[in-house]
N, C-alpha and C positions, 0 to 999 in steps of 0.2 A: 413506342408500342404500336400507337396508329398506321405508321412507317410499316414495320412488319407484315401487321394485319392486313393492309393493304397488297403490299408486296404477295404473301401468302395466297391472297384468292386468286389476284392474277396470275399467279402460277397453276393453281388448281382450275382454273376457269381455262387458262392456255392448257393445260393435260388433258382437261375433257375434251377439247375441241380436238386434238391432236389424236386423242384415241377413238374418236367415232370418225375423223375423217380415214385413219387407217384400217379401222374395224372395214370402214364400205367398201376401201381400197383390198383392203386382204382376205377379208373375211375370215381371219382368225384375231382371236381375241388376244392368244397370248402372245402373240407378232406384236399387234396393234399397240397392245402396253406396254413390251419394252421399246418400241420404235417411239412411242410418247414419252414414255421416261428420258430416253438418251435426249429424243429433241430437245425435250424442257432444262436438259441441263446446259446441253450448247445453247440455247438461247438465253440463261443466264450468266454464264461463263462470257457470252460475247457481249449481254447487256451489261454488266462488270464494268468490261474493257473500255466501251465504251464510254460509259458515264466515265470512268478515270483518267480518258484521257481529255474529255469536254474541263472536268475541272481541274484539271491540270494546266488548259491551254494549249499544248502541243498540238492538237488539231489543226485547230484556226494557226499558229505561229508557222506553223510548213504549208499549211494550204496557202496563205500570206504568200511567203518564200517564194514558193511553186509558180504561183500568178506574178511576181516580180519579176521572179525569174526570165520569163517570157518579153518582161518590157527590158529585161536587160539583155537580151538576144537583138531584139528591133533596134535597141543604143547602139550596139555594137556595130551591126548592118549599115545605121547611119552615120556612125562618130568619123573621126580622122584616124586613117592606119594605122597607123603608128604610135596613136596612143591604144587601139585596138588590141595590137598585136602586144605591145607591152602590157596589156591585161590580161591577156592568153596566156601568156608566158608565165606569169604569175601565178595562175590559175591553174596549167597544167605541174606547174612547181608544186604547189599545193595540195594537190592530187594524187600526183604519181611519183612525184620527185624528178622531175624528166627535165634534163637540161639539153634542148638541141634548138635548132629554128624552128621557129613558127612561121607559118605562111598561113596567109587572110585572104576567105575570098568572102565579098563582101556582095551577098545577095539575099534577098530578101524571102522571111522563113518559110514563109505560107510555096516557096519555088521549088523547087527539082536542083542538086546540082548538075551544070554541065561539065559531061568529062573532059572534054579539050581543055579546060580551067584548072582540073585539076590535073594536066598531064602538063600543063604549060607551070603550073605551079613545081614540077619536079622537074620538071628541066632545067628550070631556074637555078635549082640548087645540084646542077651535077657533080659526083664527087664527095658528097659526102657522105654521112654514115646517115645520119638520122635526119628524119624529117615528118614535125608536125602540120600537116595541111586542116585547120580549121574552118568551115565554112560556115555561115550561118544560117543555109537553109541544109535539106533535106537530105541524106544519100541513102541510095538505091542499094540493090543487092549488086547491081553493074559495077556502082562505084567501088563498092566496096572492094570486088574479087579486081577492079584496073587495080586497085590502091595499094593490093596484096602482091602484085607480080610484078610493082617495081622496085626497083634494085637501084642500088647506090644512088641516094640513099633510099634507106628501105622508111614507106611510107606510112603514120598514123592517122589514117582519117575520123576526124571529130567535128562530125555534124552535129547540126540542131537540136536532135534530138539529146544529143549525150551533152552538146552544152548543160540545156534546159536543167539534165541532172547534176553534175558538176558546179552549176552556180547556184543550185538549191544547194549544195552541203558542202562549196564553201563561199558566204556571199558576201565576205570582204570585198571592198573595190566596186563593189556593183549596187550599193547603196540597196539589197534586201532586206536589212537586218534590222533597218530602224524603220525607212518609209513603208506606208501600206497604200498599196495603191487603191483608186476611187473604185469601188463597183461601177457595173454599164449600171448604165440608167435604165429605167422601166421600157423605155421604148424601142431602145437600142435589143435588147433582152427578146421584144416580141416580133420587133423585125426577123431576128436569127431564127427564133421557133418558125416564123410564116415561111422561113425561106428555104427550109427544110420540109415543110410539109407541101408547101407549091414550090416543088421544082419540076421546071420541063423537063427535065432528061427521064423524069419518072412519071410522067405521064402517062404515055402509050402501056406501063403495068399497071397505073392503077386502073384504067379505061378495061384491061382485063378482067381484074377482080372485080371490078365494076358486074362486067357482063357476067362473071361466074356466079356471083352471088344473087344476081337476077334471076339465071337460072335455077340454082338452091331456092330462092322465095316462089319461081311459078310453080318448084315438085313440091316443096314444103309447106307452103304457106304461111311461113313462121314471119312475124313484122321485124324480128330481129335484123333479117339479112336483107331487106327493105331498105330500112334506116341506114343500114352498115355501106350498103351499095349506092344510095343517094348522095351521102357524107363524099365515098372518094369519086365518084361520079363528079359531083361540086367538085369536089377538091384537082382532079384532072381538067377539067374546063377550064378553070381559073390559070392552070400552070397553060398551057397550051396559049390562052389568049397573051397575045405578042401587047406589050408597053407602046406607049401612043408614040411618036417621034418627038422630043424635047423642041420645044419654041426658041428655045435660048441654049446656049454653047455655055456662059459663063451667067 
């Protein structure tokens, strides 16, 4: 009963807020109450969802999956061919039902494929009908439309990406299904944040905003766009200043 009671205010407490924040926005009342009615239902219908799928599991089990997945793309990239491509094979079996050659090209994800690679990959098999070219980095919309205008055999390009989904939903072979891989560590986690917020390439914009928001604080006076333009001001100074030269090779 406490359950409910609970549940109950916070729904009335989310309506209230829901209909005076649309009342300011619309300023009609009877907008504002069905626009807070409907919200409050979608936001129960999706907190639902939600919660059933947390105790369910299936969240966390594909989100698992998904981040395996990943380490079984970098396997791939690193393993021997040939046991490679006999897991490809396997895998587009599984998928599609597709029995033809597989051809590997083995580069690594975070790369671009190049196309001489994949035109030297159909050369290879001239004459025949079908041909899967699996790569395990990236392709372009380039590669794609080379991949579409060759002929004998006619070409499936399955990059990276489509791996990534293929071995999330079927992750036999690829050891997803029992391992859970380690989370990054705490510091590894704050490296990635720093290196997103100080990168040089974005520098010379934030030194913009910087200066625009300057401007805004001499007409405005507001401390808001002070602080806001300080922040990326720091934060462009630090990306701009160039790393010392390393003292040591290894």
């Amino acid at each position: 009963m406490g359950k409910k009671i609970d549940a109950f205010v916070l729904t009335l407490a989310a309506a209230a807020g829901l209909y005076f924040y649309f009342l300011g926005a619309l300023k009609s009342r009877v907008a504002a109450l069905l626009l807070a009615l409907f919200c409050c239902a979608l936001l129960a219908k999706l907190a639902r969802r939600i919660i059933a799928l947390i105790a369910q599991g299936r969240f966390w089990r594909k989100r698992r999956v998904r981040r395996c997945a990943s380490g079984a793309l970098m396997r791939l990239a690193c393993m021997d061919a040939a046991e490679a491509r006999e897991r490809l094979a396997n895998l587009l079996r599984a998928s599609y039902g597709a029995e033809c050659p597989v051809e590997l090209i083995q580069l690594h994800p975070s790369t671009k494929l190049p196309q001489d690679r994949l035109f030297d990959a159909w050369r290879a098999h001239r004459g025949e009908a079908q041909l899967a070219v699996c790569a395990t980095c990236s392709a372009g919309a380039d590669d794609r439309a080379l991949a579409a205008s060759l002929k004998s055999p006619r070409v499936a390009l399955v990059d990276a990406n489509l791996l990534r989904q293929l071995i999330a939903e079927h992750p036999e072979g690829f050891d997803c299904d029992s391992a859970a891989p380690a989370s990054p560590r705490l510091r590894f986690r704050l490296r990635r944040a720093a290196a997103l917020l100080v990168n040089r390439k974005n520098a010379p914009r934030g030194l913009l905003f910087a200066c625009v928001l300057l401007a805004l604080y001499a007409l405005n006076g507001s401390l808001t766009y002070l602080i806001a333009a300080m922040a990326l001001l720091f934060l462009a100074l630090v990306a701009l200043h160039r790393a010392p030269r390393p003292a040591k090779l290894f």
